[in-house]
N, C-alpha and C positions, 0 to 999 in steps of 0.2 A: 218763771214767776207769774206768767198770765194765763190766763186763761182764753186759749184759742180754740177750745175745743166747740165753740159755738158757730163758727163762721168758718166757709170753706175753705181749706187749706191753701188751696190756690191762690186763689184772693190774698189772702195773708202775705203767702209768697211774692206775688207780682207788686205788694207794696214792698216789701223788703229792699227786692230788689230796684226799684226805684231809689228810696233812702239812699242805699250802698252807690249807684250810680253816680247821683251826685254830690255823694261826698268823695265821690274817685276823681270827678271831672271839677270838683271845686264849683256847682253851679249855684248860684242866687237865688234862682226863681222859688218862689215858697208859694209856687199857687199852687202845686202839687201838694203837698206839706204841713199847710193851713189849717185843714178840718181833720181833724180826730175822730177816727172810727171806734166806735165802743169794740172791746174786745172781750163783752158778758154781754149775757141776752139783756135787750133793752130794758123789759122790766126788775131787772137786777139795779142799773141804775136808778130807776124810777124810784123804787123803793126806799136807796139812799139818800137823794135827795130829800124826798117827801118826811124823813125818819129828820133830816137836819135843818130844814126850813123853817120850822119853830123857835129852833135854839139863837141864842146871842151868840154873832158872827167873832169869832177867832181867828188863828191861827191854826189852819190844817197839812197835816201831812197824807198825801195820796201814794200808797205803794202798795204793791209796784201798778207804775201811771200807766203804762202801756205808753198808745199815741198822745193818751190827753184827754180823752172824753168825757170821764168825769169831773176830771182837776176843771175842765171847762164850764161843766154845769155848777160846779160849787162856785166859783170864780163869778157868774153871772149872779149870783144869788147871796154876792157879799163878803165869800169867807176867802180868807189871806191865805192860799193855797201855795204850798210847796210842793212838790213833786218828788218822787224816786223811785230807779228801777232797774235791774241787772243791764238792761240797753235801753239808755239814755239817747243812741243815736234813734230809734223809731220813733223817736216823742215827737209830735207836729207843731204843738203850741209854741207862739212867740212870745217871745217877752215875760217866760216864766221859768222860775228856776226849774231845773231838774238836774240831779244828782244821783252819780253810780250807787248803788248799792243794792247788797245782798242782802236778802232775808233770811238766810241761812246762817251770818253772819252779824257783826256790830252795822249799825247802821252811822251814814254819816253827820250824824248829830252829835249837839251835848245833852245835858238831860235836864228835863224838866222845863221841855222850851214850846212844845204843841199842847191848844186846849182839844185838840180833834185829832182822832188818824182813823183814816179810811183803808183796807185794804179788802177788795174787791174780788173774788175767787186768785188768789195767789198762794193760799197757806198748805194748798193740794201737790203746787208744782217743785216742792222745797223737800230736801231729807229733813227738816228739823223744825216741825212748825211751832214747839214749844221755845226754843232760840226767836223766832219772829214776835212772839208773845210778848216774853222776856224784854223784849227790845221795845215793843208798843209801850209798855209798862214804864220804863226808862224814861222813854225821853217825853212821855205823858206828864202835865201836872199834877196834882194830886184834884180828882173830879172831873178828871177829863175824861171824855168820851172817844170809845172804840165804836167804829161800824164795822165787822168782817163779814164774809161767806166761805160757806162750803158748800160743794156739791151734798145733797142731800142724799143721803145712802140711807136712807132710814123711812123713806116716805113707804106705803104699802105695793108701790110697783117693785122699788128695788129690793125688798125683803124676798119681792118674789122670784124675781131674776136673782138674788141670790139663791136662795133657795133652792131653784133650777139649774141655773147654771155654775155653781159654783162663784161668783162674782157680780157687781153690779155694769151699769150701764155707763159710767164716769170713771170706772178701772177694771178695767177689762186685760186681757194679760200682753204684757210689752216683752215683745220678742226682742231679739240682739236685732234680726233683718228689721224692724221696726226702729229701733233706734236709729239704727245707720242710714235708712232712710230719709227721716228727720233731721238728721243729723246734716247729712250732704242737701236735703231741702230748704233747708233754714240757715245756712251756710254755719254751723257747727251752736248755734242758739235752740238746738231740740228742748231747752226744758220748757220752752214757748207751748210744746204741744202736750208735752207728756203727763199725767196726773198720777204722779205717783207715791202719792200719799192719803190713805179715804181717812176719813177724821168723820164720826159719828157723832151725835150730839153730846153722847156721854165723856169721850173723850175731850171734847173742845170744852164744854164747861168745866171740867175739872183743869185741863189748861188753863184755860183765865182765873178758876179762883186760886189756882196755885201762884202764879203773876200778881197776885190783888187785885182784881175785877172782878166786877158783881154783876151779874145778865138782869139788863131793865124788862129787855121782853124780843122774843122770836119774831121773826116777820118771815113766809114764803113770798116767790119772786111772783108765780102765777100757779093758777091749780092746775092739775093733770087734766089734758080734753076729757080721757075715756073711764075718768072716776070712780063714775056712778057704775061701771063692771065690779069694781073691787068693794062694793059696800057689803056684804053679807060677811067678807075676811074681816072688813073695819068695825063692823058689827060684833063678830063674836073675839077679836083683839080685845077689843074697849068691854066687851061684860067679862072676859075672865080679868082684868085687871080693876074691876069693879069687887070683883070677889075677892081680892087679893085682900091683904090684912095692912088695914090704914098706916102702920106705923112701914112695912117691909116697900108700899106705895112711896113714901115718903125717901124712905134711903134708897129708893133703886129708878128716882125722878119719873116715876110711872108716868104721871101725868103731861111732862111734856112729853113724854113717848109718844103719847096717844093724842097728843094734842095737835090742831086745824095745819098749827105749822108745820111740824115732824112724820104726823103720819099721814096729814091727808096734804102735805106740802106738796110743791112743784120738784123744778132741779134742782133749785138752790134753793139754800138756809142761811136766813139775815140775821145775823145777831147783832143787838146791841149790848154795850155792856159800859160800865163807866169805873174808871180807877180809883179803890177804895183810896180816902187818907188816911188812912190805918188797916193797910191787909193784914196785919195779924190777926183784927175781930175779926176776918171773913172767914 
């Protein structure tokens, strides 16, 4: 359900296995424990925050929390933060709820109880990110606000590496020896590493408006360093889709295609979206 594919895997591992220690040896100490390492590139959080900082403080749900890192940031900055996550045991923070659950599955709520839910590159590491949807939608109020991401498969580097290599840079192909790796590394938790789900933008928004959610607006996490190489590609993208016929632009969301976020975006793609009170109009 997280997104560990940003930070060394080792690292990951050497905290795990600290976690698992002490809850083998029954130990107290939480000074190991305490600070929640982000488990997305920092300005993925950055952008969370900053997108919720504005709004009247609620009632949020973080899934899946990871260690805690952002349930932290939102926590600091006001908002009534619950937590959940397929392991509950790696959560760091004290004194905050955190609750099992799957995104793959019902979550352990009733409905209609969060004005917030955040979910942080999670929807990659799931068979069924329309199910996680589904469930944000649920136990949303009506006008409540979704923060999600996904790795961005659609910006002008990974078109190209598909292109080339058959596949992007955030799904790359998962061998059985891969899994079992993972698998015995993580002590049997591999979906920690795995991304095996790409969600493009065309996809994701048709997700949510099938859920009753309406996209306020795209945010990327950071731009690509080496850009300014791919502009002559971004250049004649954006004029044959200038040429295209206004209404076929319109049904086939050309413009966010082409747009600052989707094509000339970073790794990740922030969407915000908020739950219609009447998804039938949408």
């Amino acid at each position: 359900m997280r997104a560990y594919f940003s930070r060394p895997l080792r690292t990951l591992l050497s905290q795990s296995l600290v976690m698992q220690i002490d809850t083998v040896t029954g130990s107290n100490d939480t000074s190991s424990t305490s600070v929640a390492t982000p488990m997305a590139h920092q300005a993925v959080h950055d952008t969370v925050v900053k997108i919720l900082c504005d709004f009247t403080r609620g009632k949020l749900l973080d899934v899946p929390a990871g260690e805690g890192a952002l349930a932290a940031r939102l926590i600091e900055i006001g908002f009534d933060v619950h937590c959940c996550d397929l392991y509950p045991e790696i959560f760091r923070l004290q004194d905050v709820e955190i609750k099992r659950g799957d995104l793959s599955s019902a979550l352990p709520y009733r409905d209609n109880v969060f004005d917030y839910v955040t979910c942080v590159e999670g929807l990659e590491h799931i068979e069924n990110p329309q199910q996680a949807v589904r469930e944000f939608a649920r136990v949303l109020r009506a006008g409540g606000h979704l923060i999600t991401s996904v790795p961005n498969i659609m910006n002008i580097e990974e078109r190209l590496k598909w292109l080339l290599h058959g596949y992007t840079s955030h799904f790359k192909p998962i061998t059985r020896e891969q899994v079992a790796r993972y698998r015995a590394e993580l002590h049997g938790k591999e979906e920690m590493a795995l991304h095996v789900n790409p969600i493009g933008y065309p996809e994701l928004r048709y997700t949510l408006e099938q859920s009753g959610f309406q996209i306020v607006r795209l945010y990327r996490d950071k731009p690509k360093a080496q850009l300014w190489l791919y502009w002559p590609i971004v250049v004649l993208i954006r004029v044959i889709a200038r040429l295209t016929p206004e209404r076929k632009r319109k049904e086939s969301w050309t413009e966010e295609l082409i747009s600052r976020e989707v094509l000339l975006g970073g790794n990740t793609l922030i969407v915000h979206a908020v739950l219609s009170a009447n998804p039938r109009a949408i």
